[in-house]
C-alpha positions as CSV (number, residue, x, y, z in Angstrom):
1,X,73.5,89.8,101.5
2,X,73.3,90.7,97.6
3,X,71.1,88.6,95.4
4,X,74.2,88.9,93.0
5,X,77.1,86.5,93.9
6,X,79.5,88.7,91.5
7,X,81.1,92.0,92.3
8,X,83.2,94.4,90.6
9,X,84.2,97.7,92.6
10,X,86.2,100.8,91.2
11,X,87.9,103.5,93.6
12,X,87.7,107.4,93.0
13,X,84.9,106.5,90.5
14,X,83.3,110.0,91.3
15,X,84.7,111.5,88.1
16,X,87.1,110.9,85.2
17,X,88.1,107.8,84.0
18,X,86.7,106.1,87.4
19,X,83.6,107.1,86.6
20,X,83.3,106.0,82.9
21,X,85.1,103.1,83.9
22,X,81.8,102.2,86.4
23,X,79.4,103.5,83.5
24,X,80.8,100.7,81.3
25,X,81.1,97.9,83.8
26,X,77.3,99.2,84.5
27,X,76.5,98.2,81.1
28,X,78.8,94.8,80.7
29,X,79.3,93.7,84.2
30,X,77.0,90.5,84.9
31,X,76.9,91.5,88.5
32,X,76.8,94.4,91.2
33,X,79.2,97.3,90.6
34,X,80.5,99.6,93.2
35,X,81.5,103.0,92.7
36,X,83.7,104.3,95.9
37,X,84.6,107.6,96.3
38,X,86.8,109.4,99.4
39,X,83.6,112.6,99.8
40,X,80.7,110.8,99.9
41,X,78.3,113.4,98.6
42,X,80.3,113.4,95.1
43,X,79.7,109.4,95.5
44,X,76.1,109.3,95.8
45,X,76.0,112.5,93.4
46,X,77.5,110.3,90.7
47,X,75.4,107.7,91.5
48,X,72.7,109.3,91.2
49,X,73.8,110.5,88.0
50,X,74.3,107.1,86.7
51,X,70.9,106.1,87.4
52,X,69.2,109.0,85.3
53,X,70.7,106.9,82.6
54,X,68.9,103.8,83.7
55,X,71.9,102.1,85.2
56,X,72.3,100.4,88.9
57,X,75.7,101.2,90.7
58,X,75.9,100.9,94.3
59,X,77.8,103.2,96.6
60,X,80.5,103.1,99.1
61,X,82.9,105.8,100.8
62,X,86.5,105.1,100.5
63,X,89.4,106.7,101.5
64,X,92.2,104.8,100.6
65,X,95.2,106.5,102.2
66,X,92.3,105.7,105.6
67,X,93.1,102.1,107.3
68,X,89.5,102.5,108.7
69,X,87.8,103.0,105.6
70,X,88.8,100.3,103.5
71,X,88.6,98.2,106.8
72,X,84.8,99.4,106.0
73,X,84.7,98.3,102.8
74,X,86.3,95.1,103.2
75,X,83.5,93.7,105.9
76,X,80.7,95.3,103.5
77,X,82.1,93.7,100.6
78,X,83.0,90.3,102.6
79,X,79.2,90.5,104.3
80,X,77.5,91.2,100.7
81,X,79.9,89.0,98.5
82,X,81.9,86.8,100.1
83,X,84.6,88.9,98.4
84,X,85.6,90.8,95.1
85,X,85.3,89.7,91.3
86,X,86.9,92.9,89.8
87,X,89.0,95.8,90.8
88,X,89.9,98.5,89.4
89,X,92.6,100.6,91.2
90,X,93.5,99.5,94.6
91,X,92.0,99.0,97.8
92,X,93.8,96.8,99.2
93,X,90.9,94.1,99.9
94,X,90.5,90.4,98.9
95,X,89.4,89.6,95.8
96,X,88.8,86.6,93.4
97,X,89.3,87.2,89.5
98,X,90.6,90.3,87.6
99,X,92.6,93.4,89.4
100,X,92.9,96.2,86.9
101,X,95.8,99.0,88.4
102,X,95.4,102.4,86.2
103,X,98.8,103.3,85.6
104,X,100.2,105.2,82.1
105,X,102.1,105.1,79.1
106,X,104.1,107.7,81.0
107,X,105.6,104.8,83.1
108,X,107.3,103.2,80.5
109,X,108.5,106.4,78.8
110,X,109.7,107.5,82.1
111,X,111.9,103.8,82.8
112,X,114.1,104.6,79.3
113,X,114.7,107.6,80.5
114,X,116.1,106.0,83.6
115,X,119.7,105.5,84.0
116,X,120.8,101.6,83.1
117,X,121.4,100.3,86.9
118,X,117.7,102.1,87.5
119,X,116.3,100.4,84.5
120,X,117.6,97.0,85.0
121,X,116.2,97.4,88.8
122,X,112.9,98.0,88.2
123,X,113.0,95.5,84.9
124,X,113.4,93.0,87.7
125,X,111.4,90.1,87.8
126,X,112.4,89.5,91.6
127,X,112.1,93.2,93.1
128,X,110.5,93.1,95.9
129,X,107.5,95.6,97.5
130,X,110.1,97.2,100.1
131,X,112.9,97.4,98.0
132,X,110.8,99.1,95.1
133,X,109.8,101.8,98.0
134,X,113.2,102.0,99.0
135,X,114.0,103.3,95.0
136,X,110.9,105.7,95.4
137,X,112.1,107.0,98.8
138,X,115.7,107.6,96.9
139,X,113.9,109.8,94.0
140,X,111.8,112.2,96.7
141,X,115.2,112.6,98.6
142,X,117.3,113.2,95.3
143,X,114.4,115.5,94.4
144,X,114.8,117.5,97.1
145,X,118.4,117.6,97.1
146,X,117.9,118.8,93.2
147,X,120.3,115.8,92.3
148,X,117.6,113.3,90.9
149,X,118.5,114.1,86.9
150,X,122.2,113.7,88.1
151,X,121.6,110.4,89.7
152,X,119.7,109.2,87.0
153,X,115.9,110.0,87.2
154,X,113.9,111.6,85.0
155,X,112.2,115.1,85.6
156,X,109.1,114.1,86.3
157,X,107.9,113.3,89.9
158,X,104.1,111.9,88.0
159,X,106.3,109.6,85.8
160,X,107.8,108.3,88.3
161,X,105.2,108.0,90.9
162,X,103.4,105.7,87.9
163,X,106.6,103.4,87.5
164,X,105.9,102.6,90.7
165,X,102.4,101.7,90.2
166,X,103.5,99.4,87.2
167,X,106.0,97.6,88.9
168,X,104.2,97.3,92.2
169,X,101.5,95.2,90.0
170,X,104.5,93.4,88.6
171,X,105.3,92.3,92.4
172,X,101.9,91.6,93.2
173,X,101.0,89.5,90.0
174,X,104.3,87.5,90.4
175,X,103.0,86.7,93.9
176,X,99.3,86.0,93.0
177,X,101.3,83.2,90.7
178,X,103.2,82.1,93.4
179,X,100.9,81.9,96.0
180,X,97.3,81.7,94.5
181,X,97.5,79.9,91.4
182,X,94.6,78.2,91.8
183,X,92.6,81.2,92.1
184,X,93.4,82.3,88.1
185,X,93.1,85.7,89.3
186,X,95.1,88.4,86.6
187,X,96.4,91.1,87.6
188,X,97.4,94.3,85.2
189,X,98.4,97.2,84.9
190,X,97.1,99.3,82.0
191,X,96.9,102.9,80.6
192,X,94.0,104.8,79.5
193,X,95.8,106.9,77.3
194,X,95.4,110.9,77.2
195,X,92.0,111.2,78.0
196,X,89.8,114.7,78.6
197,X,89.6,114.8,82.4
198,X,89.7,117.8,85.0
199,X,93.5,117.3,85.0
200,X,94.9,116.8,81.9
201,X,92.3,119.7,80.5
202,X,90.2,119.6,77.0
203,X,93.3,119.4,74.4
204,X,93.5,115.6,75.2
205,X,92.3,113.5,72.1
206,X,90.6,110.6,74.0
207,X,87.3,110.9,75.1
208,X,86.3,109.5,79.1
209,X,84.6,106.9,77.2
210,X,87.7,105.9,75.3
211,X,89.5,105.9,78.0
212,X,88.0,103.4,79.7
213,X,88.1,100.6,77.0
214,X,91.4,99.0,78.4
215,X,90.7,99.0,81.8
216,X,86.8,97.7,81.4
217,X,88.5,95.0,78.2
218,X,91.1,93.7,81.9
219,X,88.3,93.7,83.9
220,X,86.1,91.4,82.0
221,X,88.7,88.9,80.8
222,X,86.4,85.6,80.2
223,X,86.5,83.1,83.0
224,X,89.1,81.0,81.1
225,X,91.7,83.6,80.0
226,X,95.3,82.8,81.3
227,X,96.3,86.3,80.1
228,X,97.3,88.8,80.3
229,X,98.9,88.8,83.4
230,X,101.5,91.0,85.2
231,X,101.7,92.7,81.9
232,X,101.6,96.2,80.9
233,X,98.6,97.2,78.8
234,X,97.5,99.4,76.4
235,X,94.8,100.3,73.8
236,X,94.3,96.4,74.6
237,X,97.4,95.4,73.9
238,X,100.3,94.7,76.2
239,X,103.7,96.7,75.6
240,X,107.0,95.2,76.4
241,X,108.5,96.3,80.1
């Protein structure tokens, strides 16, 4: 077992935002950091990477979309920790404190772009998980069927995918509330911003440093915050749903 009782892990921490994400919590984090990756040579490459600078992460493979491998994680974490102070993503593990989901500011530009009867759904404070996939499943069908601007989506299968990953932490923090209160564990979802990464190329203004300030100010929420919680966040700040 650790000599740390504290734990913060991110997933696909390899590169991008993940991995200045892990850089910061590195530096901040008073306790063990693990940086997961799904090919474990990138992992222990950008581990290694972060030690050059003087830092300590440890290392993990995860695959999330891999029942197996965060089975994996979830007995290492349980066997070194007892279970997890801070996430950041989603693994689908126990933890104790402060879940941070990396969503983006494309969600909520996405939802006004919905029609009303899709807005007022996923608005919802009682959605549920399966009928939230149920609306997903009917955008890839109406997608496919090239009917999903007629029947009220917007054009933009990314902005949609990333409603779902703010209203999903939505669900889950209204259940944390319900069900764990006692734990004071927060739960948010948050956006980066446009940040410089493989994907969105070198025009973006933010820098990978930059864009981890939200998500590192979530995960280190003192001990006695009661908020946010179930919010949307950004540049530290939480925007209306």
């Amino acid at each position: 077992m650790s000599s740390c009782s504290r734990v913060a892990l991110v997933t696909g921490a390899n590169k991008g935002i993940g991995f200045a994400i892990t850089r910061e919590l590195c530096r901040k984090f008073s306790g063990d950091v693990v940086l997961t990756a799904r090919d474990e040579d990138r992992g222990k490459a950008a581990v290694q990477q972060l030690q050059a600078e003087g830092l300590s992460p440890r290392f993990h493979q995860l695959d999330i979309d891999d029942l197996q491998s965060i089975r994996a994680l979830r007995d290492f974490l349980l066997k070194e920790y007892g279970g997890l102070d801070v996430l950041i993503n989603n693994a689908g593990i126990a933890f104790k404190s402060r879940v941070v989901n990396v969503s983006s500011m494309e969600s909520l530009r996405a939802l006004k772009n919905c029609s009303p009867e899709l807005q007022q759904k996923f608005r919802s404070d009682t959605i549920t998980e399966e009928e939230l996939a149920e609306l997903m499943n009917k955008f890839v069908e109406a997608t496919k069927r090239g009917m999903h601007e007629m029947e009220g989506w917007p054009n933009s299968a990314y902005a949609v995918s990333k409603i779902g990953v703010t209203v999903l932490s939505r669900i889950h923090a209204r259940k944390l509330s319900q069900q764990r209160r006692d734990d004071k564990i927060l739960l948010n979802a948050c956006c980066p911003g446009w940040v410089r990464t493989d994907l969105t190329g070198p025009k973006a203004p933010k820098s990978l440093e930059e864009g981890a300030e939200t998500p590192v100010y979530l995960a280190l929420l003192p001990p006695d915050a009661e908020g946010p919680h179930g919010q949307f966040v950004q540049q530290k700040k939480v925007e209306e749903w």
